[in-house]
N, C-alpha and C positions, 0 to 999 in steps of 0.2 A: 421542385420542392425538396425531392432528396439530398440536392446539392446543397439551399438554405441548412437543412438539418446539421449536415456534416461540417459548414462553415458554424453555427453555430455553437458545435460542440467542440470547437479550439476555443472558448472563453467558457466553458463554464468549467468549474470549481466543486469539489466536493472536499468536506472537512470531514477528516476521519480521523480514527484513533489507531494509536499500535499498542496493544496490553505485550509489558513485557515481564514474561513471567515470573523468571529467574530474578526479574529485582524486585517483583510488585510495581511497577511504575506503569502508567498511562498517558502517552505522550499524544499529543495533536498535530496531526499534518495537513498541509490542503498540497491536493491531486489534481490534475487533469485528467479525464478520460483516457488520453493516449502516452498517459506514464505508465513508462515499465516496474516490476519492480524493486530490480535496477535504481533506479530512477528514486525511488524512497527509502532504498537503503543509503542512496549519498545523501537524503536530508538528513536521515536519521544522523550521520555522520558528523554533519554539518550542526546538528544539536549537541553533541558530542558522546553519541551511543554507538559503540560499535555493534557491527549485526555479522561479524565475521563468523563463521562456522553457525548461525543460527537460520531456522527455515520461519516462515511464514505460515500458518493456517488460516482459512475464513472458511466457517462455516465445515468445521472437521476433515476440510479437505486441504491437502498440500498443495505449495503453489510455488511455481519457478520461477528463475528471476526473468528471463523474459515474455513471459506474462502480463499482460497492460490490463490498467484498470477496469478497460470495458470487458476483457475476455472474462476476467474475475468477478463480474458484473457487482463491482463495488457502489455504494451509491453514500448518499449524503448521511454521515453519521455512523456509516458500520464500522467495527473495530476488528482488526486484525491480533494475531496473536505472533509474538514472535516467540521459540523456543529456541533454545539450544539443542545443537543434534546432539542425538545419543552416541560416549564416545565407545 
């Protein structure tokens, strides 16, 4: 059963947001479970937002870039905050 769970958790999809604060903007991503965050800083790139020198918070806590979606127990619909680090 455990082994079903974990095959099944390479196809599913959570749509999340990244609030970014410094612009006001709110942008939409879809994730995999076993994306880093890493991994969302190249979409964000690929939208054409750089997240160079900026961190991530969920839930008033900081989060590293290799950090995966499940460690961060992100789910369908939560939004992240990107800030600029303080220089």
């Amino acid at each position: 059963m455990e082994g079903l769970r974990r095959g099944l958790s390479r196809w599913k999809r959570y749509h999340i947001q990244v609030h970014l604060a410094d612009e006001a903007l709110l942008l939409p991503l879809t994730v995999r479970p076993r994306d880093t965050l890493s991994d969302l800083r190249a979409q964000l790139v690929g939208q054409g937002v750089s997240s160079w020198k900026r961190t991530f918070y969920y839930n008033a806590r900081r989060l590293d870039d290799h950090q995966t979606v499940r460690d961060v127990r992100l789910q369908d619909g939560s939004v992240l905050l990107l800030v600029s680090d303080p220089r």
